[in-house]
Legacy VTK file of the C-alpha trace (Angstrom):
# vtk DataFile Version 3.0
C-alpha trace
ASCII
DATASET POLYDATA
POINTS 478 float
0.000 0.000 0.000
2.558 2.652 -1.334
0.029 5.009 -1.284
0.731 8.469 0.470
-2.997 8.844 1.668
-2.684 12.389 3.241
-1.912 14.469 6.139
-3.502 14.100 9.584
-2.773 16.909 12.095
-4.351 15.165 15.200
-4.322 18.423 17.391
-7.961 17.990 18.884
-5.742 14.948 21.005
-8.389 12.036 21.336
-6.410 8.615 22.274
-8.895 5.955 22.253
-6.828 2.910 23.061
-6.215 3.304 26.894
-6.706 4.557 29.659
-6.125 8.756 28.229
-8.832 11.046 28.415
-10.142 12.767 25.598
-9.832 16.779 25.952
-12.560 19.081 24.440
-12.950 20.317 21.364
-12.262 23.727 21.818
-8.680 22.678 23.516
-5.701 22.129 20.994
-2.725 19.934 21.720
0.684 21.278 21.331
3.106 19.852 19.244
4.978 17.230 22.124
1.423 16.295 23.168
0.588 14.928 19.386
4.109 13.548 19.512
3.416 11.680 23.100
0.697 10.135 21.484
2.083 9.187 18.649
4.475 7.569 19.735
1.974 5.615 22.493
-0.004 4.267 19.688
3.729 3.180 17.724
3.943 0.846 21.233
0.675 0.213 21.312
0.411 -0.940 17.632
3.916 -3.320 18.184
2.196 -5.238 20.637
-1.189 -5.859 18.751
1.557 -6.620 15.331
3.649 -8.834 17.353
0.318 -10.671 18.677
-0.927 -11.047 14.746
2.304 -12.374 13.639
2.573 -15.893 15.111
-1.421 -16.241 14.165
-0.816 -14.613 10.677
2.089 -17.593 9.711
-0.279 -20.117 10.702
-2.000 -19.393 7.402
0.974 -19.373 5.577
2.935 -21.937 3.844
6.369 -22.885 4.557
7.982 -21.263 2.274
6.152 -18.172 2.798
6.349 -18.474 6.738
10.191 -18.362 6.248
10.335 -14.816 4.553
7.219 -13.469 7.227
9.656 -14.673 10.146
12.673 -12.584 8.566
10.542 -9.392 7.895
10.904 -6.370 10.264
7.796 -3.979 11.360
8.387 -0.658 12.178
5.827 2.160 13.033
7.029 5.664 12.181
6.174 8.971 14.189
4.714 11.179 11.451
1.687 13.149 10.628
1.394 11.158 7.266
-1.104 7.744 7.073
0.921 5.711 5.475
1.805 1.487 5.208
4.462 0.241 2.511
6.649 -2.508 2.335
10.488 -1.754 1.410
12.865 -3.648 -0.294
15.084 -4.348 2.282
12.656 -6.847 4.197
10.838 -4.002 6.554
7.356 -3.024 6.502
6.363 1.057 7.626
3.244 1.880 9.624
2.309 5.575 10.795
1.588 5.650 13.893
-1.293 8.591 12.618
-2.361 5.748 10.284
-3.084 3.432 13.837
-4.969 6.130 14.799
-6.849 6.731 12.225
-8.004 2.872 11.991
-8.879 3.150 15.921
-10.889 5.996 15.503
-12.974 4.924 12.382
-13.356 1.273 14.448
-14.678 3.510 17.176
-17.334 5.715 14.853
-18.264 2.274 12.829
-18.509 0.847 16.239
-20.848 3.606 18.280
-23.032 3.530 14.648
-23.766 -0.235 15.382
-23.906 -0.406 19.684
-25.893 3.139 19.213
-27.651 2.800 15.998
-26.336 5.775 14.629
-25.528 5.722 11.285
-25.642 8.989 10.413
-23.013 9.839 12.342
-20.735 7.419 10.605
-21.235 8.845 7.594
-20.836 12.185 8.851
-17.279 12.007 10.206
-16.504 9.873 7.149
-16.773 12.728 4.827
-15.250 15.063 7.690
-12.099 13.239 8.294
-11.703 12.553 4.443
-11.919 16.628 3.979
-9.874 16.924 6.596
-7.492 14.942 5.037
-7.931 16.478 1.591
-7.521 20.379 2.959
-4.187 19.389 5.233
-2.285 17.847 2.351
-2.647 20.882 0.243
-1.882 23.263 2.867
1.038 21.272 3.989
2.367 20.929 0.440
2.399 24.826 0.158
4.292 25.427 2.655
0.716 26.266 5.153
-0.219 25.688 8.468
-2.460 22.153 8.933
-5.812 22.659 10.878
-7.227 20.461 13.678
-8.754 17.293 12.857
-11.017 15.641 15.354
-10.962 12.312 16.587
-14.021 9.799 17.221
-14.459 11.321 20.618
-14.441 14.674 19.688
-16.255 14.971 17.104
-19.126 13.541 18.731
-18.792 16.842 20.870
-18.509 18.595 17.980
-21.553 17.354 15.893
-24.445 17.031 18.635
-27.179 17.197 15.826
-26.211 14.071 14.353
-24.207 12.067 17.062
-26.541 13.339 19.938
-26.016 11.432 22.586
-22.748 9.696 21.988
-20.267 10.435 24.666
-16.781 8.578 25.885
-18.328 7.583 28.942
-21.387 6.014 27.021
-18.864 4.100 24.930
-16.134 3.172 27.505
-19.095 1.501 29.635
-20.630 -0.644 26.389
-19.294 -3.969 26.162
-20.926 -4.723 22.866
-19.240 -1.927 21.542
-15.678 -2.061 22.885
-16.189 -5.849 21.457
-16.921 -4.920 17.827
-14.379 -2.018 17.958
-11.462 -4.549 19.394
-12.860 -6.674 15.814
-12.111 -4.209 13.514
-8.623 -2.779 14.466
-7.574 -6.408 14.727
-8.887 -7.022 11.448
-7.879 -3.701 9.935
-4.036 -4.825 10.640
-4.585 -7.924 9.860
-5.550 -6.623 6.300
-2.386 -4.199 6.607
0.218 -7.128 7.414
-1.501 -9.507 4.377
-1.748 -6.885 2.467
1.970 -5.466 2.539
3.226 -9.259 2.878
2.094 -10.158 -0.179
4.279 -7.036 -1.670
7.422 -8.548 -0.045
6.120 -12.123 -1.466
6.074 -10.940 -5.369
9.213 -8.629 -4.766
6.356 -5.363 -5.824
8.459 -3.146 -4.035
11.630 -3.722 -6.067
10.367 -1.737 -9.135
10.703 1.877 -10.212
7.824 3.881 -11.186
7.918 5.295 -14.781
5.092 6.696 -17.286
3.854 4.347 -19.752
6.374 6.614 -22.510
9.087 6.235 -20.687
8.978 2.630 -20.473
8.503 2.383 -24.267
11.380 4.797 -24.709
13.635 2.859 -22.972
12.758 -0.501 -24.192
13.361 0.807 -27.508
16.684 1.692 -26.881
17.335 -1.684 -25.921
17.345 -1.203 -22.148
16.469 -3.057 -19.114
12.841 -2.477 -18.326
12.021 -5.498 -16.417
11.916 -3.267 -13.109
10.045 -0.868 -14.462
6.161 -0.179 -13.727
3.747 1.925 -14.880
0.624 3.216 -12.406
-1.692 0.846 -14.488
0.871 -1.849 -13.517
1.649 -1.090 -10.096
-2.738 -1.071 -9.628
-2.409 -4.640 -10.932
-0.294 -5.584 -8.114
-2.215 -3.565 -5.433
-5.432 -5.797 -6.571
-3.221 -8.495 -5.842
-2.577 -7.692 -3.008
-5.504 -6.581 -1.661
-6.688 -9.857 -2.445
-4.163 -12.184 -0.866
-5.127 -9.652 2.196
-8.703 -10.304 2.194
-7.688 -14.168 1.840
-5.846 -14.758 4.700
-8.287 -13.128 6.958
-10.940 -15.478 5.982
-8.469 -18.259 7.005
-7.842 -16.325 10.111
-11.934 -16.348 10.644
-12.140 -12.530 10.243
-14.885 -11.811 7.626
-13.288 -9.243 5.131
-16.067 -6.664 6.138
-14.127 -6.091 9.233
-10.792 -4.164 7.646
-13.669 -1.585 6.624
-12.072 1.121 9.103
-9.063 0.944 6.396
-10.951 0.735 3.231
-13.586 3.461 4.220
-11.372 6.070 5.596
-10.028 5.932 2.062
-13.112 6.148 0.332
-13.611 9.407 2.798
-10.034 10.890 1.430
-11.205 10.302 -2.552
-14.373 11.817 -1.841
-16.159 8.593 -2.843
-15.164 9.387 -6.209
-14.030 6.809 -8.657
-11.384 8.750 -9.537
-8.456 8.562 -6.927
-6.534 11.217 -8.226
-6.880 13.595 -11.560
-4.009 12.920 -13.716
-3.049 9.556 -14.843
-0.268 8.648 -12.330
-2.267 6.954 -9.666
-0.489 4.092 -8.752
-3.323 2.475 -6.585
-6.793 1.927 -7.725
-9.900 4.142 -5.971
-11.031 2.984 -2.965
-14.650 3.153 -4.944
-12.994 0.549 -7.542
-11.278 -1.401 -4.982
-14.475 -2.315 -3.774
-16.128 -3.160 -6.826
-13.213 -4.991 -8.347
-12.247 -6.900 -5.187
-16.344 -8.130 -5.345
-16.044 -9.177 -8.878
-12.111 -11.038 -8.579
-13.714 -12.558 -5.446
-16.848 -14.144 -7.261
-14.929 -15.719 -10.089
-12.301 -17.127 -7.458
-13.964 -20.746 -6.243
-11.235 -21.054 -3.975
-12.093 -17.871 -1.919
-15.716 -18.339 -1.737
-15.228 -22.137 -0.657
-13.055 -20.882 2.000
-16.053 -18.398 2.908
-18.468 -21.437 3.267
-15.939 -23.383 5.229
-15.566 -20.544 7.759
-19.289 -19.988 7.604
-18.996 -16.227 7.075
-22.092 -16.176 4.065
-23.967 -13.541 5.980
-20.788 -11.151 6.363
-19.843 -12.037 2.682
-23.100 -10.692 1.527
-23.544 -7.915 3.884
-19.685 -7.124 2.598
-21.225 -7.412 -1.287
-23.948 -5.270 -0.733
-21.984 -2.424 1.212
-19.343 -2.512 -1.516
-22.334 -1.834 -4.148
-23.918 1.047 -2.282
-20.284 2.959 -2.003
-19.715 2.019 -5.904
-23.056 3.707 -6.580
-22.334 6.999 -4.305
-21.714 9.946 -6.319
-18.756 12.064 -5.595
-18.798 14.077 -2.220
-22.025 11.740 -1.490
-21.566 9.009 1.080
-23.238 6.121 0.693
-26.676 6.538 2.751
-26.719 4.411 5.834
-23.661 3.011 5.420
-23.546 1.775 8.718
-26.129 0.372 8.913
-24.318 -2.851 7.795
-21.893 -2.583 10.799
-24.066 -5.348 12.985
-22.348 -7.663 10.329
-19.209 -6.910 10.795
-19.225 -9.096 14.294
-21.584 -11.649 12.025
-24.692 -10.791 14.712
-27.394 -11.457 11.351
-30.414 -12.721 13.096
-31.424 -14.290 9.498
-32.792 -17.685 8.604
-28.980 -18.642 6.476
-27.148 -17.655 10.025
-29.576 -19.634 12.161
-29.212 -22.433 9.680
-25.261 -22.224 10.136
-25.702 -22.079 13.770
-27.325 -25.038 14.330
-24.790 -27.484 11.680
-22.011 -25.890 13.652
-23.486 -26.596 16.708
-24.044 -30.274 15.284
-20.594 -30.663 14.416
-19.197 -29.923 17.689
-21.552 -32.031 19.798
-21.211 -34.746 17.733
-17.100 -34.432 17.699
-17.394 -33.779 21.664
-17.862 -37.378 21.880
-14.879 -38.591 20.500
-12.119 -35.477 21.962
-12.848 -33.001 19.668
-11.159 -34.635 17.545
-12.700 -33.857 13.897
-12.708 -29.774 14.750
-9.209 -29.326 16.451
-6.936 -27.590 14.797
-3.375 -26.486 15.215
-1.970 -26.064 18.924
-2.616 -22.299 20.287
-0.920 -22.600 23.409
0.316 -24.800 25.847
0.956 -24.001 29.693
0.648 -26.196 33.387
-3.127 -26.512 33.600
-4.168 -26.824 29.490
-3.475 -27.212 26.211
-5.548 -24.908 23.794
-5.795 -25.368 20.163
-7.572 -23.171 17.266
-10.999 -24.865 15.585
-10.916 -25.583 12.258
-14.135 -23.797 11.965
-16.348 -21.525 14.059
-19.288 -21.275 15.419
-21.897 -19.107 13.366
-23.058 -15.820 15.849
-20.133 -16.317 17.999
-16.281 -15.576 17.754
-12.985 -16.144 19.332
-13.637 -20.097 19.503
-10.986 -22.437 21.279
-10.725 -26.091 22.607
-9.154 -27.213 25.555
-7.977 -30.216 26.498
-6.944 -30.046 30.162
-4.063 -31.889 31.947
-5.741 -32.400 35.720
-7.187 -36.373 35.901
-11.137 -36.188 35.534
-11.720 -33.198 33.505
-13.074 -33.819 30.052
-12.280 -31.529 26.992
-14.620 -28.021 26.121
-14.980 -26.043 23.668
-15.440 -22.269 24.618
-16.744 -19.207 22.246
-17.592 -15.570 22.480
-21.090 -14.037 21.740
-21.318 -11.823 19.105
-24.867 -11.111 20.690
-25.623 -9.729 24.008
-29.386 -11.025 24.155
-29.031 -13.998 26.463
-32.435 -14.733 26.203
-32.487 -14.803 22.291
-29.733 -16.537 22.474
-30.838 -19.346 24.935
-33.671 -19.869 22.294
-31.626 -19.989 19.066
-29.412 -22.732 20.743
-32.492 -24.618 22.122
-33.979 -24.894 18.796
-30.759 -26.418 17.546
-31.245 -28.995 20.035
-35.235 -29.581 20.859
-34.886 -32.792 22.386
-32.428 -32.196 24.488
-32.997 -31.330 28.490
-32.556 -28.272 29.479
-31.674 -26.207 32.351
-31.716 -22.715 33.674
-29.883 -21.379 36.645
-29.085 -18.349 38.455
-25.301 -17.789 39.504
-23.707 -14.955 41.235
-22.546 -13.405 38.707
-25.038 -14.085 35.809
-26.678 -16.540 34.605
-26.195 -20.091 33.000
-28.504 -21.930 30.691
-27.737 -25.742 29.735
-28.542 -28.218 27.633
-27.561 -31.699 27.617
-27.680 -34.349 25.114
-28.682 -38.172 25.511
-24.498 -39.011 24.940
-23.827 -36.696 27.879
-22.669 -33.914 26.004
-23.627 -30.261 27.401
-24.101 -26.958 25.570
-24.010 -23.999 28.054
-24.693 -20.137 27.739
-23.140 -18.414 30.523
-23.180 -14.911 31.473
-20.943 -12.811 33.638
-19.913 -9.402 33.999
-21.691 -8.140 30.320
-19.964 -11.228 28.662
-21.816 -14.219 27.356
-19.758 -17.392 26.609
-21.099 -20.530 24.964
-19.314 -23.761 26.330
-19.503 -27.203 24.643
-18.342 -30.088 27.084
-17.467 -33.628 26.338
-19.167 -36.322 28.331
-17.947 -37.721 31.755
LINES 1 479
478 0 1 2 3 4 5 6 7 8 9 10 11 12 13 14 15 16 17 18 19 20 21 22 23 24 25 26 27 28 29 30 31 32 33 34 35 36 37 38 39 40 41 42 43 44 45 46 47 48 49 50 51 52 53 54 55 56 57 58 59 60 61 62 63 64 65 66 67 68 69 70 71 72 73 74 75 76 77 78 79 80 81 82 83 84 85 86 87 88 89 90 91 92 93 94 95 96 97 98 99 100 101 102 103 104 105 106 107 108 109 110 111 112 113 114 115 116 117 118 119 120 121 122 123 124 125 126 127 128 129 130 131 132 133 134 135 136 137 138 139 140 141 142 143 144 145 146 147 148 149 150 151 152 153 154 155 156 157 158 159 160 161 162 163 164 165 166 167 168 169 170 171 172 173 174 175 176 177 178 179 180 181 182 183 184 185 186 187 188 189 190 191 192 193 194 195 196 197 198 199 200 201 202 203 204 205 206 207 208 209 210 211 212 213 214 215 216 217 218 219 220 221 222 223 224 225 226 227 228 229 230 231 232 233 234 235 236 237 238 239 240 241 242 243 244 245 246 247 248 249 250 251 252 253 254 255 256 257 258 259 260 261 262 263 264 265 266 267 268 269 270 271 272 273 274 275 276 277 278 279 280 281 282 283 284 285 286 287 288 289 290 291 292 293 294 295 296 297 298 299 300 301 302 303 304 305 306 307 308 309 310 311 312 313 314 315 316 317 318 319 320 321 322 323 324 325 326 327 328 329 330 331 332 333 334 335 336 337 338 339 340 341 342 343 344 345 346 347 348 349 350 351 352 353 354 355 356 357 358 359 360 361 362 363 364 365 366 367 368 369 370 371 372 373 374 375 376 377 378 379 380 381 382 383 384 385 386 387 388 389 390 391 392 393 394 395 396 397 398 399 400 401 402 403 404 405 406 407 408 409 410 411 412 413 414 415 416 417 418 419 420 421 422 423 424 425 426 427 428 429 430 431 432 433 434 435 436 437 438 439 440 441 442 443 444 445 446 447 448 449 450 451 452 453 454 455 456 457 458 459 460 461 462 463 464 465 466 467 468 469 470 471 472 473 474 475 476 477
């Protein structure tokens, strides 16, 4: 992603990943504040890439997990948002780039927890003119102005994020949840994205116009390094593509880097045109959509892996998105456009996810009885009390799945996911009609509640609540 998006001056300070306050509005940062927090998110953003790493090579080959292990990440203090892979085996992140991807996950977020919408595609278009206005004042030799963050610019826009606060936010589980999603996705997207540069050596070529390159191959000279923009947005499909691959093998549904792929569409001004001379080496974030959609279709490998990893509903809700942003007009977001976001943690209520629920379900009762064997995947981790290993597949509605097999005499295997839903009751019902015949139980606990159901082989399926959290536990007989 060589792409020089723009220039954020982030002097309305609004850190959203710990435990900083936001200031208001009206306050401006000085210059060693933005750079404090700056470089926080650089530290921040090496932990959550060191965390991907390990998770991201499990997807690769062997070949290709040998040249991920001997790549270097670096994220760069700068007011530019920014990721590129260099030739020399390192890969550049702004740290205003992690920001920028933590405050759209925040907006898309609130629009979801909050049903707000609107707001969403408010600060879209602000932050994208933002964007726009600092580059060009920056490039002649002008002052930047402020640019808000999520926070405050739900201060700043009352009639159409009324009601939004940090607070609010801060105290929603559901929304902290989906946010956590889509920065982790976002970077996933990043690393496969720029990884797949390194892979096909993309960042070993020089950029020349298309005359140039016929110039010089008439004289006989060495053009096989040479790329023209049209070229170079050949291999940025590519590798948006081999990006949105390995997060379906990771289990993130490609819906999730949106944070990424709409703050973009903000910058172009939802145009189709990225830039208004022919030397755009990356294609519009409006095409990107459309031609990712279309590549994707055609590519029977990609959408088996979407049925394996049961992410239909997010596929389609990702389709459908995609077309509404491909049929915005310049300077016109696309109307409700997140109003989607309840898919991007695949909470779809629909018949298809219900469906998928219940065959998951089915699979991992059935493989309870014999270990878990038939849905354990690789090893996760491995410590005194457990060993955990990753699912092959998921669990449709819920996330974050993992089976343990623990080492203390007597205690049988589980399987343990995340709700993507917060309804307990709605959930205790989807689950019971997976399993009508089976007895069931309810039961208050001191913390929550727990709601089980257990098979005629022994097996148990439990919802259990506690402190805003709902887990779903499958347990192998005694």
């Amino acid at each position: 992603m060589k792409r020089l998006a723009g220039i954020l001056v982030l002097i309305v300070g609004i850190p959203l990943l710990g435990a900083q306050t936001s200031q208001p509005p009206t306050e401006l940062m000085s210059p060693s504040q933005i750079t404090a927090l700056w470089h926080w998110y650089a530290q921040s953003g090496d932990r959550l890439i060191s965390d991907i790493r390990p998770k991201f090579r499990q997807v690769l080959d062997s070949q290709d997990k040998a040249l991920e292990s001997s790549l270097e990440y670096e994220i760069i203090i700068t007011g530019n948002t920014n990721a590129f892979a260099l030739r020399n085996g390192r890969t550049i992140i702004t740290a205003s780039f992690l920001q920028i991807i933590d405050s759209m996950a925040t907006v898309m977020a609130a629009a979801q927890a909050f049903n707000k919408p609107e707001c969403l595609g408010s600060y879209v278009e602000y932050l994208g003119e933002g964007t726009r206005n600092n580059t060009w004042l920056v490039a002649h030799g002008r002052p930047p102005k402020p640019v808000a963050m999520a926070f405050g610019y739900w201060q700043l826009r009352p009639d159409v994020c009324g009601g939004l606060t940090e607070a609010g936010f801060r105290g929603s589980q559901k929304a902290d949840d989906l946010r956590e999603l889509l920065i982790h996705a976002s970077i996933v997207y990043l690393i496969g994205h720029e990884f797949c540069h390194h892979k096909f050596h993309d960042n070993v070529f020089r950029m020349v116009r298309p005359e140039e390159k016929s110039l010089h191959s008439a004289r006989g000279m060495d053009v096989s390094r040479e790329v023209t923009p049209s070229e170079q947005v050949a291999k940025e499909k590519r590798a948006d593509l081999f990006g949105f691959h390995k997060m379906v093998e990771m289990d993130y549904p490609p819906i999730a880097a949106m944070p990424v792929l709409v703050f973009f569409l903000g910058v172009e001004g939802f145009s189709p045109e990225a830039s208004g001379d022919n030397d755009q080496d990356h294609p519009s974030a409006v095409v990107r959509f459309s031609d990712m959609i279309d590549a994707t279709k055609a590519d029977s490998e990609f959408m088996n892996l979407i049925r394996q990893h049961h992410l239909q509903t997010q596929w389609e809700a990702f389709t459908a998105l995609a077309g509404q942003f491909s049929q915005s007009s310049p300077g016109q977001p696309a109307q409700g456009s997140g109003g989607s976001a309840e898919s991007f943690a695949g909470q779809s209520d629909s018949d298809s996810a219900s469906s998928d629920k219940c065959a998951d379900l089915a699979d991992y009762a059935n493989s309870a009885t014999r270990g878990f064997t038939s849905v354990k995947g690789p090893v996760a981790s491995n410590d005194s009390d457990e060993v955990t290993f990753r699912p092959k597949h998921g669990i449709a509605g819920f996330g974050d799945c993992e089976i343990k097999v623990y080492r203390k005499p007597g205690l049988q295997p589980s399987a343990v996911c995340r709700a993507g839903d917060s309804d307990f009751g709605g959930l205790s019902s989807s689950i019971r009609s997976c399993f009508p015949n089976w007895e069931a139980r309810h039961k208050s606990l001191s913390s929550g509640e727990e709601y089980q159901l257990t098979g005629p082989s022994g097996v148990t399926v439990r919802l259990r609540s506690s402190v805003n959290r709902i887990h779903l536990w499958i347990d192998a007989p005694d």
